[in-house]
The first five atom37 places (N, CA, C, CB, O) and aatype in JSON, in Angstrom:
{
  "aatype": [20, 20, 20, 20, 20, 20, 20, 20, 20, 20, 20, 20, 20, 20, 20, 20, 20, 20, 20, 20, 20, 20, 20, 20, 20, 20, 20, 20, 20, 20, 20, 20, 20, 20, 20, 20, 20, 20, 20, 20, 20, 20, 20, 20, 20, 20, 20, 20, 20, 20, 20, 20, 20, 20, 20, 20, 20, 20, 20, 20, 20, 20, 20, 20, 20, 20, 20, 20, 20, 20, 20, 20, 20, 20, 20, 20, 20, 20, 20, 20, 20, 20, 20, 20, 20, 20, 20, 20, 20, 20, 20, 20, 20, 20, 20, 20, 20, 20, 20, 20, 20, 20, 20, 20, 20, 20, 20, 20, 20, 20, 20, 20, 20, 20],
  "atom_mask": [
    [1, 1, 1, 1, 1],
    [1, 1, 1, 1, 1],
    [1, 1, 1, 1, 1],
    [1, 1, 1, 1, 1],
    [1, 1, 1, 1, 1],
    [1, 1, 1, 1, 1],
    [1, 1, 1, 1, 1],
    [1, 1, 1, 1, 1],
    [1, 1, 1, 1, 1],
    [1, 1, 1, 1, 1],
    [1, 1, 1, 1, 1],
    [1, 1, 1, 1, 1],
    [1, 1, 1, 1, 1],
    [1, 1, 1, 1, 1],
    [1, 1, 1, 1, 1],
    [1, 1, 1, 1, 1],
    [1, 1, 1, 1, 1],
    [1, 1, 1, 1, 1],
    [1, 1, 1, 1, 1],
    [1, 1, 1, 1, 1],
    [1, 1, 1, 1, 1],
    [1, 1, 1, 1, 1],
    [1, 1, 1, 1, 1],
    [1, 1, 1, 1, 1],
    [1, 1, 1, 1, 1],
    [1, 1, 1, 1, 1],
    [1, 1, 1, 1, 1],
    [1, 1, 1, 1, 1],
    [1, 1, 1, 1, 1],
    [1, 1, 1, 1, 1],
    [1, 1, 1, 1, 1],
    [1, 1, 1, 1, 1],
    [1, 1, 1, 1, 1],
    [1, 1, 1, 1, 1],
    [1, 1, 1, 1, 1],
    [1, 1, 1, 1, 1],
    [1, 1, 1, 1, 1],
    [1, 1, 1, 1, 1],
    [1, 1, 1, 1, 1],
    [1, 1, 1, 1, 1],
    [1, 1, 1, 1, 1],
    [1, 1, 1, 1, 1],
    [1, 1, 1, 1, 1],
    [1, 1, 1, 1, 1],
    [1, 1, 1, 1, 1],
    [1, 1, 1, 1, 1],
    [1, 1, 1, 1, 1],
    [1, 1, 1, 1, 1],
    [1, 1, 1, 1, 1],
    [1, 1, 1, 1, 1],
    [1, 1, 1, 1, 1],
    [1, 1, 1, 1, 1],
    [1, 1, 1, 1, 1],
    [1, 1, 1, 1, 1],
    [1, 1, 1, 1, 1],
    [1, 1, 1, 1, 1],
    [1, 1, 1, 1, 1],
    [1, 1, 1, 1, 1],
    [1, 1, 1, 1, 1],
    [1, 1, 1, 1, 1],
    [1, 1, 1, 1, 1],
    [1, 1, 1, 1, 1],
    [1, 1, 1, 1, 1],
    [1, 1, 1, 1, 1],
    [1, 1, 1, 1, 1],
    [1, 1, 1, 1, 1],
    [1, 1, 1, 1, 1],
    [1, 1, 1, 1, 1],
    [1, 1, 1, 1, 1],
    [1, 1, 1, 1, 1],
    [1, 1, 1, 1, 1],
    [1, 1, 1, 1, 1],
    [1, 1, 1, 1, 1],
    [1, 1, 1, 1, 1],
    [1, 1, 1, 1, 1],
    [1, 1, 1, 1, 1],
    [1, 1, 1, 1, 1],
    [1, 1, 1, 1, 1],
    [1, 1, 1, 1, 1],
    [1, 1, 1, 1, 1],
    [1, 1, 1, 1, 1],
    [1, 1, 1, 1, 1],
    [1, 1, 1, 1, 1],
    [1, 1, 1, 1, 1],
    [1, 1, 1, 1, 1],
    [1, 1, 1, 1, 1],
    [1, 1, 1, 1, 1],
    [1, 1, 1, 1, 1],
    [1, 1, 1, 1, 1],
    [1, 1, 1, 1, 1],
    [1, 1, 1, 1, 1],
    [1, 1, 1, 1, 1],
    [1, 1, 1, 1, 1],
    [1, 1, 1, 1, 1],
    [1, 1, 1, 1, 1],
    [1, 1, 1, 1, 1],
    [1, 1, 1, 1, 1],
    [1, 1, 1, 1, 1],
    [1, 1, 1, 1, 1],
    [1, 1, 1, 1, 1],
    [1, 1, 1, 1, 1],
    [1, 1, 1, 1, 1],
    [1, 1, 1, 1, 1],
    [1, 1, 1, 1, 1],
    [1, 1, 1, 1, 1],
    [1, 1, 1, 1, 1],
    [1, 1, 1, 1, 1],
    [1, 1, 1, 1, 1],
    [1, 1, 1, 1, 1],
    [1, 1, 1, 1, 1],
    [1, 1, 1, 1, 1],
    [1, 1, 1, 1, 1],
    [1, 1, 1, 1, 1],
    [1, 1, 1, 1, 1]
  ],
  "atom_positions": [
    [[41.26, -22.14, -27.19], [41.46, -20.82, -26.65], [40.11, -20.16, -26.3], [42.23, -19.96, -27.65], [39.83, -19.65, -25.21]],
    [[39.25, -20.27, -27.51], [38.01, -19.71, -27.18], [37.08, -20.43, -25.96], [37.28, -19.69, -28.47], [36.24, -19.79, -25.33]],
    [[37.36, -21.83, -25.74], [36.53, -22.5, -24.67], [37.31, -21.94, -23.33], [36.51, -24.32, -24.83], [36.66, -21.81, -22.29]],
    [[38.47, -21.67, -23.37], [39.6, -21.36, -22.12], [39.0, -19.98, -21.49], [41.44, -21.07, -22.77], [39.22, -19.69, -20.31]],
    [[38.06, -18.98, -22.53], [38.2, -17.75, -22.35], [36.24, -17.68, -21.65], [38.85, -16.84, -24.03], [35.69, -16.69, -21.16]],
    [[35.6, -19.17, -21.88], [34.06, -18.97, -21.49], [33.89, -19.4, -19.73], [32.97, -20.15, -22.62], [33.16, -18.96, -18.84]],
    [[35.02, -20.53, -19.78], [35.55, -21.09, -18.29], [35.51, -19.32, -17.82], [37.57, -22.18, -18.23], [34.58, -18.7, -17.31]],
    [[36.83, -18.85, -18.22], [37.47, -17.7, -17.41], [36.09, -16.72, -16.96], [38.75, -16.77, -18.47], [35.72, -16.62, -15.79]],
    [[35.6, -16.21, -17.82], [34.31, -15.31, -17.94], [33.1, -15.97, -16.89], [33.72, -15.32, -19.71], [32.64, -15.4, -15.9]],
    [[32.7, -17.37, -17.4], [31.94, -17.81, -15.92], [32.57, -17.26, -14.86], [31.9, -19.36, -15.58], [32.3, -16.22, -14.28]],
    [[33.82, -18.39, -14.54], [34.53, -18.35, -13.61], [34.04, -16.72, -13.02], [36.07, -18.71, -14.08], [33.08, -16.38, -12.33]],
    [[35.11, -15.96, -13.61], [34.6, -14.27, -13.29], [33.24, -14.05, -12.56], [34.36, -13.4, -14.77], [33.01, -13.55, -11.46]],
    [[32.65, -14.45, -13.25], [30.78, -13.94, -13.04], [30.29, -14.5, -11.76], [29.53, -14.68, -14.36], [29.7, -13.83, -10.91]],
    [[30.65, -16.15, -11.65], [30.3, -17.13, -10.6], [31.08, -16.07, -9.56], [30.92, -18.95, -10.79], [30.25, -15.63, -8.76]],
    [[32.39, -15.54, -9.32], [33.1, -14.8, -8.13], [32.68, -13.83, -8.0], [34.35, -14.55, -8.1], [32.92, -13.28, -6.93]],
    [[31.74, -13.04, -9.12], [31.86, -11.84, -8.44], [30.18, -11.51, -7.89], [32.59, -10.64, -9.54], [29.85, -10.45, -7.37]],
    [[29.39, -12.5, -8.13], [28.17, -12.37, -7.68], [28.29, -13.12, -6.3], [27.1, -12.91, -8.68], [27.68, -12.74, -5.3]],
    [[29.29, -14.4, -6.34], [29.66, -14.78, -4.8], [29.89, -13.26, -3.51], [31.4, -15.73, -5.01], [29.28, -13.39, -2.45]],
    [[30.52, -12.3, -3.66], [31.17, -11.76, -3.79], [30.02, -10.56, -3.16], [31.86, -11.96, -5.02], [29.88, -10.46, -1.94]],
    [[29.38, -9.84, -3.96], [28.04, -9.37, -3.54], [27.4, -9.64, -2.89], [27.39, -9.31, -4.05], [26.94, -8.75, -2.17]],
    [[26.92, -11.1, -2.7], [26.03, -11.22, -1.61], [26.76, -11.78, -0.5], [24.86, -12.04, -1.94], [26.0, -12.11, 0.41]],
    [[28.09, -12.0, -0.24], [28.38, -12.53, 0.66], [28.03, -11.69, 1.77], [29.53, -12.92, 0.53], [27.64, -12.3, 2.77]],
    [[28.06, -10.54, 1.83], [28.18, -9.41, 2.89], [26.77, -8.84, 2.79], [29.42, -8.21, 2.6], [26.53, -7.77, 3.33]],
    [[25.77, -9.55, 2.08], [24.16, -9.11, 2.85], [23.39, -9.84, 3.47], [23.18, -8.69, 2.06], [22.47, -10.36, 2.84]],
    [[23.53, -10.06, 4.67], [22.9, -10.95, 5.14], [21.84, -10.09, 6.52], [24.05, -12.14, 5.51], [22.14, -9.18, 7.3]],
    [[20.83, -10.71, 6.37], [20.12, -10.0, 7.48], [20.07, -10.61, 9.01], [18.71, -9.88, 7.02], [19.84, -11.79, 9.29]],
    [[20.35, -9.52, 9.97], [20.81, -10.2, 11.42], [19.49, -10.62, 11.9], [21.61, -9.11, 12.62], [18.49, -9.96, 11.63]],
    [[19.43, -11.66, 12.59], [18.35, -12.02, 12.92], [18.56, -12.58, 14.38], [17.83, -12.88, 11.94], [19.22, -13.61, 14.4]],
    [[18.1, -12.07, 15.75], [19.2, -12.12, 16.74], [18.29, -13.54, 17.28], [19.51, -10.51, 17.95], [17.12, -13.89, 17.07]],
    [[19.48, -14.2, 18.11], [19.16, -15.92, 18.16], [18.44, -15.55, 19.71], [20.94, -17.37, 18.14], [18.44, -14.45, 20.27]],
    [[17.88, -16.75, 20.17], [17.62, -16.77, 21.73], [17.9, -17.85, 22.39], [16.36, -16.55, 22.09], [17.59, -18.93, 21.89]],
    [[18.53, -17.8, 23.67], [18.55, -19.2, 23.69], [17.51, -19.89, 23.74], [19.15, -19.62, 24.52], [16.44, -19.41, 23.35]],
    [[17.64, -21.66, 24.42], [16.33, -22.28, 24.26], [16.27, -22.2, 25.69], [16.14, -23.78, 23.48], [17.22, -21.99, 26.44]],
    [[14.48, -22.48, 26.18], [13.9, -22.57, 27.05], [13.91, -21.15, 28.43], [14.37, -23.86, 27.27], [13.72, -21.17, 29.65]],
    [[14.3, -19.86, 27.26], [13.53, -18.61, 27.61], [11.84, -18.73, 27.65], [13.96, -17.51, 26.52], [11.13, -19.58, 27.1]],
    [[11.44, -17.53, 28.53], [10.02, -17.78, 28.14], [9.48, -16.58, 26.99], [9.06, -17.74, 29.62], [9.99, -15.46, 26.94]],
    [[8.5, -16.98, 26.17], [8.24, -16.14, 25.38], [7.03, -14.99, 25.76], [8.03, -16.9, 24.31], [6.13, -15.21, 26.56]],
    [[7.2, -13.77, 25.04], [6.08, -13.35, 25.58], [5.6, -12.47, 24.18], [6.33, -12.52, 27.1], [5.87, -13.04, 23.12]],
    [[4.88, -11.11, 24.06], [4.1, -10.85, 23.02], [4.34, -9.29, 22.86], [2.61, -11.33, 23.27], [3.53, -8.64, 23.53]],
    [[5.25, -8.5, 22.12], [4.94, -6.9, 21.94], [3.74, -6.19, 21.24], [5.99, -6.37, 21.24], [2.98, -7.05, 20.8]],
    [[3.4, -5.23, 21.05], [3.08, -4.92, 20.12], [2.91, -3.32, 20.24], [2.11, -5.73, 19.79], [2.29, -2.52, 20.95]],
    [[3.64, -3.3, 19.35], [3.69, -1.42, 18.92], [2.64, -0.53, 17.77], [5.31, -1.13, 18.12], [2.47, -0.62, 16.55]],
    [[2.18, 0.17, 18.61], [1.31, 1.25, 17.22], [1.66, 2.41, 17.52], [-0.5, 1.37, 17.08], [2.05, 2.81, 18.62]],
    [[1.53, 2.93, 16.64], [1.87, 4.31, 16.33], [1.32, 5.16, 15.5], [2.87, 4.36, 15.99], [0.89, 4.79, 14.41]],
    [[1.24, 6.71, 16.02], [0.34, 7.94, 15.4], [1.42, 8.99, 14.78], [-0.69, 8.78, 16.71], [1.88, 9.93, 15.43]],
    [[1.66, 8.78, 13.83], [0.75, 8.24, 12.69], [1.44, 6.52, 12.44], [0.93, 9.45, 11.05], [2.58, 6.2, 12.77]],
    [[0.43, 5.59, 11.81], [1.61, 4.18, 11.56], [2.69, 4.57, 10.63], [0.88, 2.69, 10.77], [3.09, 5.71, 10.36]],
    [[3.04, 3.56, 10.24], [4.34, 2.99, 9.07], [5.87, 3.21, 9.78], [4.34, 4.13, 7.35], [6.89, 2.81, 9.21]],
    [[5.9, 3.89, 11.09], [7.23, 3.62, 11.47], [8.4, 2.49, 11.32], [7.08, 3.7, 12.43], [7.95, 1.35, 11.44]],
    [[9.36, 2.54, 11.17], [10.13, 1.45, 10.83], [10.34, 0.77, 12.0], [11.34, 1.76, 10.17], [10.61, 1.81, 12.6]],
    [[10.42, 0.11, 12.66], [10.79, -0.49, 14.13], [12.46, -1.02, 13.96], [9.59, -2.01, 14.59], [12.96, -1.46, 12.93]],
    [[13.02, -0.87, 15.07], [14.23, -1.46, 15.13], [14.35, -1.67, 16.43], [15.29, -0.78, 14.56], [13.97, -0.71, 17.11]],
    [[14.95, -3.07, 17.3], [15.0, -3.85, 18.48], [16.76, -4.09, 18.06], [13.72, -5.38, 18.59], [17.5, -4.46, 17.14]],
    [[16.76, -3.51, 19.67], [18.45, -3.17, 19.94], [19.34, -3.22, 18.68], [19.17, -4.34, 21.0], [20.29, -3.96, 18.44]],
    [[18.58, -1.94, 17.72], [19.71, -1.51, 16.61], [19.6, -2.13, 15.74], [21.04, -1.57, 16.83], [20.27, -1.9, 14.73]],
    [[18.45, -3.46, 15.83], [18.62, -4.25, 14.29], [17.25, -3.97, 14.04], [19.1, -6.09, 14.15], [16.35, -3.96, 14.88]],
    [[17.14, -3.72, 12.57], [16.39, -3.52, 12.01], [14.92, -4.81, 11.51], [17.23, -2.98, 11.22], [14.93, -5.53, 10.51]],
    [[14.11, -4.76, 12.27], [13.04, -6.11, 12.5], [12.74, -5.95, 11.02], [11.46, -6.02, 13.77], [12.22, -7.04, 10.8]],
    [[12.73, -5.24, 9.78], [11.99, -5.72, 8.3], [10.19, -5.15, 8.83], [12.2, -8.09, 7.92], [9.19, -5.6, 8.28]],
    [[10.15, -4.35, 9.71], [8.58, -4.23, 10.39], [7.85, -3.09, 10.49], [8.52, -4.58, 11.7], [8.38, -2.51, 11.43]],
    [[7.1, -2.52, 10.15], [6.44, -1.22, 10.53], [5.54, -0.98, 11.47], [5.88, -0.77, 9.64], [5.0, -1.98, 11.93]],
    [[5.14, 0.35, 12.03], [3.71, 0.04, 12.73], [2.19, 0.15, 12.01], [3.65, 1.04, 13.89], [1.7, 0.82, 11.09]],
    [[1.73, -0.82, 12.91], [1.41, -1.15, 13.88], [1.76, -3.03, 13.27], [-0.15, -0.41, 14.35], [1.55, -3.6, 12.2]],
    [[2.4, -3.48, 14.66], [3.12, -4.8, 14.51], [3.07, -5.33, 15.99], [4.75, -4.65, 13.9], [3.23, -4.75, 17.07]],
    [[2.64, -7.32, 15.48], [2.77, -7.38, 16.94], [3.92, -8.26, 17.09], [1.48, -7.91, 17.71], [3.65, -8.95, 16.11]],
    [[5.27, -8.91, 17.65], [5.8, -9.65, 17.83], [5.6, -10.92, 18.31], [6.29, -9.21, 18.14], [5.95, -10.76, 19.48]],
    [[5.4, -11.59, 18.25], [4.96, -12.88, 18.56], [5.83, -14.04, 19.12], [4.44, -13.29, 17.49], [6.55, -14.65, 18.32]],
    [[5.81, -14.47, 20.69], [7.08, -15.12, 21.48], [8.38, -14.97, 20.97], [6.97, -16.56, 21.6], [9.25, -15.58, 20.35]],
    [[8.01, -13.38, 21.77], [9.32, -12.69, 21.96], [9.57, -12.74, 23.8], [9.19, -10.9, 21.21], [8.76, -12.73, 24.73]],
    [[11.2, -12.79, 23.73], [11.59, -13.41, 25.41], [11.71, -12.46, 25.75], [12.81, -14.33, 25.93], [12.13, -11.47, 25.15]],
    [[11.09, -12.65, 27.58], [10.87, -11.36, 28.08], [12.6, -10.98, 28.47], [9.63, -11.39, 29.51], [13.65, -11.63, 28.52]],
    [[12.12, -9.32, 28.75], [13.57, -8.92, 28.98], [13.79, -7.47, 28.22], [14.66, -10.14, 28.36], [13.33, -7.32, 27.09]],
    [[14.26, -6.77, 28.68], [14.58, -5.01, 28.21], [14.96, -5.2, 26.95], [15.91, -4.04, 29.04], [15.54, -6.24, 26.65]],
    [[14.61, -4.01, 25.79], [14.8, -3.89, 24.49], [15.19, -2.41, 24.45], [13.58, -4.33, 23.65], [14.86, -1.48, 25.19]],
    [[15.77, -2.44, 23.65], [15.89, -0.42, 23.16], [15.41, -0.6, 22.03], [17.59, 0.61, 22.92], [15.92, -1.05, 21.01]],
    [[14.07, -0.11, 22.32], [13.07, 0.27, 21.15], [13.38, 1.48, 19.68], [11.84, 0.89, 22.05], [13.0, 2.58, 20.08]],
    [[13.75, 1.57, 18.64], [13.77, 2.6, 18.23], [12.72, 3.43, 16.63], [15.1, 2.46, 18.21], [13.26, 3.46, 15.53]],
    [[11.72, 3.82, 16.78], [10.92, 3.81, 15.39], [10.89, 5.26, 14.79], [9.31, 3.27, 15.6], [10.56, 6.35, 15.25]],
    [[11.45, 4.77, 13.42], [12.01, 5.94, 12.42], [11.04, 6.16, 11.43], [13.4, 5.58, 11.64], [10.85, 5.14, 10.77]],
    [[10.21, 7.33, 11.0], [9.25, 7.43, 10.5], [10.07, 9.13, 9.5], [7.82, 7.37, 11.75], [10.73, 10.04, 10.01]],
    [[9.74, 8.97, 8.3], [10.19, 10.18, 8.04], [9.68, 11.75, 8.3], [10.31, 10.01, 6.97], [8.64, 11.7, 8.96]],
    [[9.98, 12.8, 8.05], [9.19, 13.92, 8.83], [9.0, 14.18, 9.92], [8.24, 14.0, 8.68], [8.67, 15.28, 10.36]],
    [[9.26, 12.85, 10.7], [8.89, 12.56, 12.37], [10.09, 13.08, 12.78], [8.59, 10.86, 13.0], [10.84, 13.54, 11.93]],
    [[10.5, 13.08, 14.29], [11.25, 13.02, 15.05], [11.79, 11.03, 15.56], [10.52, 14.05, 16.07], [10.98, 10.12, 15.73]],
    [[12.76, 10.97, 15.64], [12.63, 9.25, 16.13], [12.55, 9.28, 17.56], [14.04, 8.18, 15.71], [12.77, 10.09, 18.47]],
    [[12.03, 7.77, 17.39], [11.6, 7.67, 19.49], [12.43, 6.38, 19.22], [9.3, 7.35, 20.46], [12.5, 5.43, 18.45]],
    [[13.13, 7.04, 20.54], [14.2, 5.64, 21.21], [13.56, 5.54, 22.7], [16.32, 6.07, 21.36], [13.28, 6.54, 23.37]],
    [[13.37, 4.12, 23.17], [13.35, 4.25, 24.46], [13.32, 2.47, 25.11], [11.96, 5.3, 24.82], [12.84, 1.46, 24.59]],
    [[14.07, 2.66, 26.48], [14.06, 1.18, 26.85], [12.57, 0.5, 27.09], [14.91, 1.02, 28.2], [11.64, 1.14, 27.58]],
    [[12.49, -0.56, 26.78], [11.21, -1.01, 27.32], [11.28, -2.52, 28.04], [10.16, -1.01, 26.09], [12.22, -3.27, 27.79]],
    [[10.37, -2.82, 28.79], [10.72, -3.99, 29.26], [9.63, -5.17, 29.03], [11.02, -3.76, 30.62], [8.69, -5.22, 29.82]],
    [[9.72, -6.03, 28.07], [8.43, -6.72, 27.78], [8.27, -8.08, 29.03], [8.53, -7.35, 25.99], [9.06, -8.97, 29.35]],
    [[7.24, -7.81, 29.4], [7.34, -9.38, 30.97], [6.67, -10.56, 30.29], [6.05, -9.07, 32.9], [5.96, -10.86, 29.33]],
    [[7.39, -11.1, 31.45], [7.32, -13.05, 31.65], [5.84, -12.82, 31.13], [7.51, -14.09, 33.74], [5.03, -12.1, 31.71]],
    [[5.51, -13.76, 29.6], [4.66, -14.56, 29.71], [3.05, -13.33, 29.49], [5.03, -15.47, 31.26], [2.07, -13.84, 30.03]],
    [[2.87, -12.54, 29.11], [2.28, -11.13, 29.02], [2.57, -11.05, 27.2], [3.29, -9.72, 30.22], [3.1, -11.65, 26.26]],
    [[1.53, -9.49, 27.7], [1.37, -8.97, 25.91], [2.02, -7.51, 26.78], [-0.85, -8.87, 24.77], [1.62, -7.09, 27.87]],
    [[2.89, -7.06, 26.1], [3.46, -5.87, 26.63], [2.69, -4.98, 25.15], [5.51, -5.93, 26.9], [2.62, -5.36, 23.98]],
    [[2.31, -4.01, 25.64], [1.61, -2.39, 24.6], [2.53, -1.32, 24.24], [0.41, -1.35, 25.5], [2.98, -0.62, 25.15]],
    [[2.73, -1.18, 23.5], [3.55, 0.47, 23.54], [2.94, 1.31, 22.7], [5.17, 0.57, 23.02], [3.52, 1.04, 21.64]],
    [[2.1, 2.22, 22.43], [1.7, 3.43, 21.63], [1.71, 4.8, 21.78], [0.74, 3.36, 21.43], [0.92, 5.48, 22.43]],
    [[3.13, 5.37, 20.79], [3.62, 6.33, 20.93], [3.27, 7.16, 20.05], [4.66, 6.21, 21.05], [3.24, 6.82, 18.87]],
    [[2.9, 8.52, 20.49], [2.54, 9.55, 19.5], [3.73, 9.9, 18.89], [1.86, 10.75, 20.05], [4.6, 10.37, 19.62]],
    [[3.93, 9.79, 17.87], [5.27, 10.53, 17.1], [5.17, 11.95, 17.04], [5.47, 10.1, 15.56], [4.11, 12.52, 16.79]],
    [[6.5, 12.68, 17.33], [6.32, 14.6, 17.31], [6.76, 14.29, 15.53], [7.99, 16.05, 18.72], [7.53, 13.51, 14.97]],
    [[5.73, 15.48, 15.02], [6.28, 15.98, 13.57], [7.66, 16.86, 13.58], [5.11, 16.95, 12.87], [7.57, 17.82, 14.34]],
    [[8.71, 16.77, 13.01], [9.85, 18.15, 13.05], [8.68, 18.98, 12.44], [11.65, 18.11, 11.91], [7.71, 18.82, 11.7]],
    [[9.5, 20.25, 13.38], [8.95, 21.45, 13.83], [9.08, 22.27, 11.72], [10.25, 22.34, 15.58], [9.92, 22.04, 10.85]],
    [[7.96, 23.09, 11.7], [7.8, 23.6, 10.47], [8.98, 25.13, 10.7], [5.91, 23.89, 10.14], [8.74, 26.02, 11.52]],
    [[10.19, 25.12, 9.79], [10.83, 26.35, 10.14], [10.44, 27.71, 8.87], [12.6, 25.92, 10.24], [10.78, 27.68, 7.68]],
    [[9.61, 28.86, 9.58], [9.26, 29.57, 8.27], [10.61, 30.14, 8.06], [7.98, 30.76, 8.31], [11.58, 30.6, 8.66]],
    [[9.93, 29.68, 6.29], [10.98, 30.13, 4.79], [11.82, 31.92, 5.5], [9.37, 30.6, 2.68], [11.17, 32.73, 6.15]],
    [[12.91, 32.04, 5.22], [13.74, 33.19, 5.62], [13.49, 34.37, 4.48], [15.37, 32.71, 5.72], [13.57, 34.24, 3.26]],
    [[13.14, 35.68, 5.3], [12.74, 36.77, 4.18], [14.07, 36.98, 3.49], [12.09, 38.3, 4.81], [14.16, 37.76, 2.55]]
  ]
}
């Protein structure tokens, strides 16, 4: 009975940590083969922005360079806290180092209410 009840309890533990990570997985978007690659690189004033390429989140901050990445339009988006976020299309070309350095706006300071 007692060995019936250490099965069950693994058992349990083995499913429910299955279970947890099944649903974290990080997107990592594919390309096909024999695109050409080319080169981003983003900085930013102030750095540490988070970068995100069409909505997925690259794991990247600024200042970052991408490295044979295929040319072709991106919706750029970098989330910095305090900041305002900058979204914008960009188009990195055939075979090139494409630049982007964006001044980030601070949100506006609202004075305290008498």
């Amino acid at each position: 009975m007692i060995r019936k009840k250490k099965y069950l309890l693994l058992f349990m533990l083995i499913t429910v940590i299955l279970f947890l990570f099944s649903g974290c997985q990080l997107h990592y978007p594919t390309y096909p083969p024999g695109d050409t690659l080319s080169h981003l690189k983003i900085t930013t004033t102030p750095p540490g922005a988070s970068i995100f390429l069409d909505s997925s989140f690259t794991r990247h901050t600024t200042p970052y360079t991408f490295v044979d990445i295929p040319a072709g339009s991106y919706l750029l988006t970098l989330v910095l806290s305090n900041y305002v976020d900058y979204n914008a299309i960009i188009r990195v070309e055939d075979k090139q180092i494409t630049e982007v350095n964006i001044d980030l706006i601070p949100y506006p300071l609202v004075p305290p209410l008498k």
